[in-house]
C-alpha positions in Angstrom: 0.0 0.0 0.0 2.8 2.4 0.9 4.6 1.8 -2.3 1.2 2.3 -4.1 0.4 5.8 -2.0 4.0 6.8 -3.7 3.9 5.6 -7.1 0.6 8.1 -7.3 2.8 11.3 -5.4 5.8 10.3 -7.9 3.4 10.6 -10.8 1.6 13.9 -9.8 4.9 15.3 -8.9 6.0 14.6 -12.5 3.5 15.5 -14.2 3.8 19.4 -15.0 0.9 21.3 -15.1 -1.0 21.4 -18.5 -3.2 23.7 -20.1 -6.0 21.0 -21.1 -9.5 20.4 -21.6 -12.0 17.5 -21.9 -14.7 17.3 -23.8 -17.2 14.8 -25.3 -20.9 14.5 -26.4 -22.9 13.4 -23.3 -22.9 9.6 -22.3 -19.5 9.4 -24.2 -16.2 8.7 -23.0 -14.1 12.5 -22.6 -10.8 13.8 -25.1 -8.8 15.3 -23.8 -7.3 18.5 -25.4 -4.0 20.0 -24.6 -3.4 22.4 -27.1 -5.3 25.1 -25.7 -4.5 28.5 -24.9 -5.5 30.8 -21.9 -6.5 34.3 -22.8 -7.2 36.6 -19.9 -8.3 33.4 -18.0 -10.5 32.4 -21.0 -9.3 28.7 -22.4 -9.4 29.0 -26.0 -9.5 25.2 -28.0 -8.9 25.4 -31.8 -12.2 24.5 -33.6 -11.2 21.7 -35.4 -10.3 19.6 -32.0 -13.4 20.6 -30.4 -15.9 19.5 -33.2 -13.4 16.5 -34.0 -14.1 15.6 -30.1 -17.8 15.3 -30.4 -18.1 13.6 -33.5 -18.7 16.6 -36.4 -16.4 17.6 -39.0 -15.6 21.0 -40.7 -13.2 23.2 -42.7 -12.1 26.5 -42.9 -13.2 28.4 -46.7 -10.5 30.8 -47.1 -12.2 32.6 -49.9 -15.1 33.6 -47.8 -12.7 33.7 -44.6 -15.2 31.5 -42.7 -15.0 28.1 -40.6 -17.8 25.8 -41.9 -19.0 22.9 -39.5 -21.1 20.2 -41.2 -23.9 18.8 -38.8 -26.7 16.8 -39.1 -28.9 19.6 -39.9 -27.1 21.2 -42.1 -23.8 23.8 -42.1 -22.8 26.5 -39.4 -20.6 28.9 -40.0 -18.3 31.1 -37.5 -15.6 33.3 -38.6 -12.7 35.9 -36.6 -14.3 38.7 -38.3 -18.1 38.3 -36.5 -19.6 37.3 -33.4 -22.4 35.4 -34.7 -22.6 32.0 -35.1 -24.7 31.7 -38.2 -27.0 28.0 -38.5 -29.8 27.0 -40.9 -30.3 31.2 -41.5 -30.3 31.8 -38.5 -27.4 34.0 -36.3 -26.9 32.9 -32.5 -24.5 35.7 -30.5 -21.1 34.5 -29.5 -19.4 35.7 -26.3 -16.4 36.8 -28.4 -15.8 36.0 -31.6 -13.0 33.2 -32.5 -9.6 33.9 -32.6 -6.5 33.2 -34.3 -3.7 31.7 -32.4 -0.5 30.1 -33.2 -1.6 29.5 -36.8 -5.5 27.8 -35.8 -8.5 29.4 -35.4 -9.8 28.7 -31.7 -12.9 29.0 -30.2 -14.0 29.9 -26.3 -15.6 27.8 -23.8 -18.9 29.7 -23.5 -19.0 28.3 -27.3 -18.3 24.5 -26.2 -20.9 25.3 -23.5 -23.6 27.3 -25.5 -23.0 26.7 -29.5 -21.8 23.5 -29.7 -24.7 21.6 -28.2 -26.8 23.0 -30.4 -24.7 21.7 -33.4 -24.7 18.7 -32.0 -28.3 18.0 -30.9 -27.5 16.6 -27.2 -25.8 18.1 -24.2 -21.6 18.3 -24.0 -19.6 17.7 -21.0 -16.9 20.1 -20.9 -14.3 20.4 -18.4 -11.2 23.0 -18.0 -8.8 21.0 -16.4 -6.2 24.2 -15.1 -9.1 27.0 -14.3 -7.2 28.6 -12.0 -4.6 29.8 -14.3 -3.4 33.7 -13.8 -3.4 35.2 -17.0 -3.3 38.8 -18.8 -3.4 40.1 -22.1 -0.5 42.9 -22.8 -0.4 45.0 -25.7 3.9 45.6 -26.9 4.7 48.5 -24.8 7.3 51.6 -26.1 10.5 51.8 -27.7 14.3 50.7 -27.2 15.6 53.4 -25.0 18.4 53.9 -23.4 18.8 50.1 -22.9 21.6 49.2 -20.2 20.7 52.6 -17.9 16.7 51.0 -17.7 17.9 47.3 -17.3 20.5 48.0 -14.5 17.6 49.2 -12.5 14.8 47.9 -13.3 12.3 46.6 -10.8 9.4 44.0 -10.7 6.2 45.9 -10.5 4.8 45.9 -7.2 1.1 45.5 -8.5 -1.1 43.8 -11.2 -1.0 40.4 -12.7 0.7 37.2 -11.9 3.4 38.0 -14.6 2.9 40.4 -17.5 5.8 38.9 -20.0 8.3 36.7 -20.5 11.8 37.7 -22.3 14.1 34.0 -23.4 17.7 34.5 -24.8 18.3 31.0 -26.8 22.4 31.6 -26.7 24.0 32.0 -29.8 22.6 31.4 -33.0 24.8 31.6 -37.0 28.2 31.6 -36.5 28.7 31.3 -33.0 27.7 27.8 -32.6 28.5 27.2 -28.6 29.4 23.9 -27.9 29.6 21.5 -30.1 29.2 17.5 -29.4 31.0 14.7 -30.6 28.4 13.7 -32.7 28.3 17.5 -34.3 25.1 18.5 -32.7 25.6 21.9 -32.0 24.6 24.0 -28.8 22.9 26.9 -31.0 20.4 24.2 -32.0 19.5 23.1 -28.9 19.0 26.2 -27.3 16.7 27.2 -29.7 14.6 24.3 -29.7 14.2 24.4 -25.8 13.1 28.3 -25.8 10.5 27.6 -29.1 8.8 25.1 -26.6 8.9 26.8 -23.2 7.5 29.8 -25.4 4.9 28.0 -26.7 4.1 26.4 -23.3 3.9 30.4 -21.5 2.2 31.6 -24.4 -0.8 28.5 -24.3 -0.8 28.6 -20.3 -0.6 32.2 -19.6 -1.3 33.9 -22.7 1.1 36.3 -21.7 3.8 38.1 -24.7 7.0 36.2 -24.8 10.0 38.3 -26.3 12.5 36.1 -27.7 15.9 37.7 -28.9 16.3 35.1 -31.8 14.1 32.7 -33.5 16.2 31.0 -35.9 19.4 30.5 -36.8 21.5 34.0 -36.8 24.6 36.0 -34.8 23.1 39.0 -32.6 24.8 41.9 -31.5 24.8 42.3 -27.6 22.2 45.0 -28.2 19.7 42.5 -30.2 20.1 40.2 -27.7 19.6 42.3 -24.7 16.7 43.9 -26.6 13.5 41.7 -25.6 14.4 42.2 -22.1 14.2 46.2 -21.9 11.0 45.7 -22.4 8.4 47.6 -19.7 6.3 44.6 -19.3 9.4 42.0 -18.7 8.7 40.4 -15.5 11.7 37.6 -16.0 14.4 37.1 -18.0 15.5 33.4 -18.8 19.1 32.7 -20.8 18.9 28.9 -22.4 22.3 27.3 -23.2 23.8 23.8 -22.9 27.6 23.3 -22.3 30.3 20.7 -22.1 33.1 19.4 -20.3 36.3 17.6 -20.7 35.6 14.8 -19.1 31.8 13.1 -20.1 30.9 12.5 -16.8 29.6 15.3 -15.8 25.7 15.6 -16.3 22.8 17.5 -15.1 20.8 21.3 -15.4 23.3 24.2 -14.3 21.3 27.0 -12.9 23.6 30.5 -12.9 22.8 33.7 -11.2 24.2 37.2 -10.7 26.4 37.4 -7.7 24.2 37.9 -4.4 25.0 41.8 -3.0 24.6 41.4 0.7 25.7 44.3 2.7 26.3 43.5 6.2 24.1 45.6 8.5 23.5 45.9 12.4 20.5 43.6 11.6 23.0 40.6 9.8 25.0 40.9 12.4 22.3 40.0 14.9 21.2 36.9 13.1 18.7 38.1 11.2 18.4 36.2 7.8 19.6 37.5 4.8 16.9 38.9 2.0 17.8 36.7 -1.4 16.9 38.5 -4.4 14.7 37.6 -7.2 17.2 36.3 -9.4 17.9 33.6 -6.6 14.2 33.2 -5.7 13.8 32.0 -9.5 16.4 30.0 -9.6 15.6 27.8 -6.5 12.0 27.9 -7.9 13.3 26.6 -11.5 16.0 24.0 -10.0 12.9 22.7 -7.5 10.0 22.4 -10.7 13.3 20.3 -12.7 13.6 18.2 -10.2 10.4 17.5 -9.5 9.7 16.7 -12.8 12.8 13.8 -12.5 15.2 15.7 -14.5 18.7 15.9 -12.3 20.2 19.8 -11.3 23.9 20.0 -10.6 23.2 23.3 -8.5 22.7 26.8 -8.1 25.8 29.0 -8.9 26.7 33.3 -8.8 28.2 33.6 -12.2 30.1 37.2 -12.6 30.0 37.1 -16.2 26.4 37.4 -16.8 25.0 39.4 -19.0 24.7 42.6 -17.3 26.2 41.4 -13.8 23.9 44.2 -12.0 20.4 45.0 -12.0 17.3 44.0 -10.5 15.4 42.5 -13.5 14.8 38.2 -12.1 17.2 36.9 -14.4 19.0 33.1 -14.6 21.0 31.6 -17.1 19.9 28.2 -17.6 22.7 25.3 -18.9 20.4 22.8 -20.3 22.9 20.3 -19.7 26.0 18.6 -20.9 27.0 17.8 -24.5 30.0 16.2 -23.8 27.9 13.3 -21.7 27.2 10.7 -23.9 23.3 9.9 -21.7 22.2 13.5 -21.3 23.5 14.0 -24.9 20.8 11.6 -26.2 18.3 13.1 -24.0 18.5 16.7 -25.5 18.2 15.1 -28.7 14.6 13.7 -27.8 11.8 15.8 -28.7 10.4 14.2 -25.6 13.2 15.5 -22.8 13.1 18.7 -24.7 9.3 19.0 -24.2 10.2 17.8 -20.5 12.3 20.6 -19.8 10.1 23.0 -21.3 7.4 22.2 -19.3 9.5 22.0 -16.1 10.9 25.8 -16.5 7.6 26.5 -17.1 6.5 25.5 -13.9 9.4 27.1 -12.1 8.1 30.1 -13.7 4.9 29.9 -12.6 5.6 29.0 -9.1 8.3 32.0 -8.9 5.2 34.3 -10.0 2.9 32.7 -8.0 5.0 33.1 -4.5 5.8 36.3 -5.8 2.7 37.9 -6.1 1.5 35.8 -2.5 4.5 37.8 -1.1 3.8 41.3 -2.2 -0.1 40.1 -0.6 0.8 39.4 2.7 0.0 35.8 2.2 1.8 33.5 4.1 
């Protein structure tokens, strides 16, 4: 029984939280959806799953820029530009009209509730599996100016959402490869891979902007890649690299921070603890989500060469892991560790935010 009661706490712990919906026609078995995306707290499922999950079929008509749904009863048709559903000439209001994201159009779930029953012609069960998600929706704020002055001192907001935005630095990128494995794989790639997912996972969970310094394969000066994080609404700042060794035994996530900047006061020296900053708060929050999610963390280190070595902005510089270790090398090579780790920053994010914002509350 004991081995039972923790099998089912190993699995929960490892299981990162999701996104995800179920849905299904009444009296049938549920799907579950995990492309979705949260929009000011709103889940928003992409049209095609959601009919697809209770049986009907459709397609989108790009000359007339509408998505058809074939029922039983003839076609519906909804579209981004209306907030009608329109059915046998007939128009049914829509609590927000559909929305492009990430490439599909996606629908709300007063639609799954209130439209698609009545496409149907029974009752839907539809359950949001995460509904307590903090979101908000942030419009790009201002321009680049005067970059390392407003970085070296910027501050977290002390009021407002959870987090506002999300800036990732995949390292490298054209020429500058990074490291490179024995197998030729080289760092630049899987950098890039990682940040593309942990946006993707922000963006569907939070529905928050993510800033990304590169997406793809080019060289940046130190003023490109320092750009996403100047932005106003940057609440964290995430650097994604991989490295190697010498020797291929070492292994594991590498965590780096700027140097802590403890001044000793009368109040140190009589015991009372010291205040660790934000940048360290994230880290321990990040290196706790990784290994909770099985994946192992060498530690937690001050790195004097960060990019700028000062400021206030929560910033850590992740090393993926090692290429030069033959095991973990494999493992950043699977789409299925990558997707691990992504999920697993994630969830330090969101835990950082979380104990953040419970902080600045009073909550205990």
């Amino acid at each position: 029984m004991r081995r039972l009661i923790l099998l089912l706490i190993l699995i929960c712990i490892a299981e990162p939280l999701l996104a995800a919906v179920e849905i299904a026609p009444r009296g049938k078995p549920p799907v579950r959806l995990e492309d979705v995306y949260q929009q000011s707290g709103i889940p928003y499922i992409a049209i095609e799953d959601a009919i697809d999950a209770v049986g009907l079929t459709g397609h989108w008509n790009s000359v007339r820029h509408v998505f058809r749904i074939r029922t039983s009863r003839g076609w519906a048709e909804i579209s981004p530009a209306s907030d009608f559903l329109e059915f046998n000439e007939e128009y049914y209001p829509l609590e927000g009209a559909p929305r492009f994201i990430d490439g599909r159009l996606r629908v709300n779930d007063s639609f799954i509730l209130n439209q698609l029953p009545m496409l149907v012609g029974r009752p839907i069960y539809f359950r949001n599996l995460d509904p307590d998600t903090d979101t908000i929706p942030k419009e790009d704020t201002g321009a680049f100016e005067q970059l390392f002055a407003f970085l070296l001192n910027k501050k977290v907001a002390r009021s407002g959402p959870l987090i506002r935005a999300v800036a990732l630095d995949p390292g490298h990128g054209g020429l500058d490869t990074g490291a490179i494995a024995a197998n030729g794989l080289k760092e630049k790639e899987i950098n890039l891979q990682v940040a593309n997912k942990l946006a993707r996972q922000l963006k569907m969970k939070l529905g928050i902007p993510i800033y990304m310094s590169r997406d793809g394969d080019y060289e940046l000066s130190m003023e490109q890649r320092l750009k996403p994080a100047s932005r106003e609404d940057v609440d964290v700042w995430l650097l994604l690299h991989a490295q190697a060794s010498l020797s291929p035994v070492p292994k594991g996530v590498c965590l780096f921070t700027r140097p802590e900047n403890i001044v000793a006061s009368k109040e140190a020296q009589k015991g009372t603890p010291a205040v660790q900053s934000a940048s360290m708060r994230l880290a321990d929050a990040l290196a706790l989500s990784l290994r909770e999610a099985g994946i192992q963390v060498d530690g937690i280190y001050p790195s004097p060469l960060l990019s700028l070595g000062r400021g206030e902005l929560p910033t850590v510089q992740v090393e993926l892991g090692y290429l030069s270790n033959p095991e973990e090398l494999a493992q950043l090579q699977s789409d299925s560790y990558q997707d691990l780790l992504a999920k697993a920053l994630y969830q330090g994010v969101w835990n950082y935010a979380k104990a953040t914002k419970e902080k600045k509350n009073g909550i205990k």
